[in-house]
C-alpha positions as CSV (number, residue, x, y, z in Angstrom):
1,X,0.0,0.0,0.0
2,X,1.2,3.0,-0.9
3,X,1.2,5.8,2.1
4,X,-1.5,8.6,1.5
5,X,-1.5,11.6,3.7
6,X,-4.9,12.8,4.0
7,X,-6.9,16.1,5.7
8,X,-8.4,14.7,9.1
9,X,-10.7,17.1,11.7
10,X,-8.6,17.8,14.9
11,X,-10.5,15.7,16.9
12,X,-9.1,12.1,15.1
13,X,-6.9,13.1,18.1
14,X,-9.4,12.0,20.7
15,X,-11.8,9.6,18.1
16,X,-14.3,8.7,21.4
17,X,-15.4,12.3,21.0
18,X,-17.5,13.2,17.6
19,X,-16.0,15.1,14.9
20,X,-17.9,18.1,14.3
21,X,-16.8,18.6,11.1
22,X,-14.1,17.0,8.5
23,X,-11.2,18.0,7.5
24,X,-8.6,20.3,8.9
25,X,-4.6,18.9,9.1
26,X,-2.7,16.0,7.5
27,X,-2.0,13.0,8.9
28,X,0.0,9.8,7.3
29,X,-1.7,7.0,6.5
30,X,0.9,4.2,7.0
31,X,-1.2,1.3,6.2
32,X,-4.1,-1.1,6.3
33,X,-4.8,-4.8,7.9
34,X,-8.5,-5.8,7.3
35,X,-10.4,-3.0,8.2
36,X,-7.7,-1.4,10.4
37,X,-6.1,2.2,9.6
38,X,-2.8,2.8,10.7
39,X,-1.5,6.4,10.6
40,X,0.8,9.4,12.0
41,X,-0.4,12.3,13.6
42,X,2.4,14.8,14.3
43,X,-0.2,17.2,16.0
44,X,-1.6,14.1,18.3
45,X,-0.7,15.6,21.6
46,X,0.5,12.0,23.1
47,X,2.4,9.2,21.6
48,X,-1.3,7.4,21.2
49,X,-2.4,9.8,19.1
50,X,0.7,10.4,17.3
51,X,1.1,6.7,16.0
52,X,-2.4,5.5,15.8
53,X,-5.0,2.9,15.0
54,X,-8.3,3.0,14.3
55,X,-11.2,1.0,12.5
56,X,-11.7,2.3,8.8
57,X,-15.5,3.3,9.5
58,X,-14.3,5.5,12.4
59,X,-11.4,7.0,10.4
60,X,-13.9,7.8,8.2
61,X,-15.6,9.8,10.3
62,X,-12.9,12.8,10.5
63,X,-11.5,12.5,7.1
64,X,-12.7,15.6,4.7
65,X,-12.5,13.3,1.6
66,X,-9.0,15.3,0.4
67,X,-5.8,13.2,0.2
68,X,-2.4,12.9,-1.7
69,X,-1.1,9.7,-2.6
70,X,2.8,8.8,-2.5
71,X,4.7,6.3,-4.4
């Protein structure tokens, strides 16, 4: 999988709280397994938030539907 960094709202930080919104910063996509998103956050404020999981219906949530693939 290629990584993808993508626009994410803020709160993908704390993902038990709603996002009110989508979109905002960047954050790295590092990979899939099954229906699991890995990704970077360099603006999660702790190491959990920073190097993160979550399930790709929840990531879906926060993300504004804007991206850049790399290769």
């Amino acid at each position: 999988m290629s990584n993808i960094k993508g626009k994410l709202h803020k709160e993908i930080r704390r993902p038990e709280n709603p996002a009110h919104g989508k979109g905002g910063h960047l954050v790295l996509v590092t990979g899939r397994q099954g229906d699991t998103v890995h990704f970077r956050n360099p603006s999660g404020h702790t190491e959990q938030a920073r190097t993160a999981s979550l399930p790709a219906a929840e990531f879906v949530e926060f993300f504004g539907g804007r991206g850049v693939s790399l290769t």
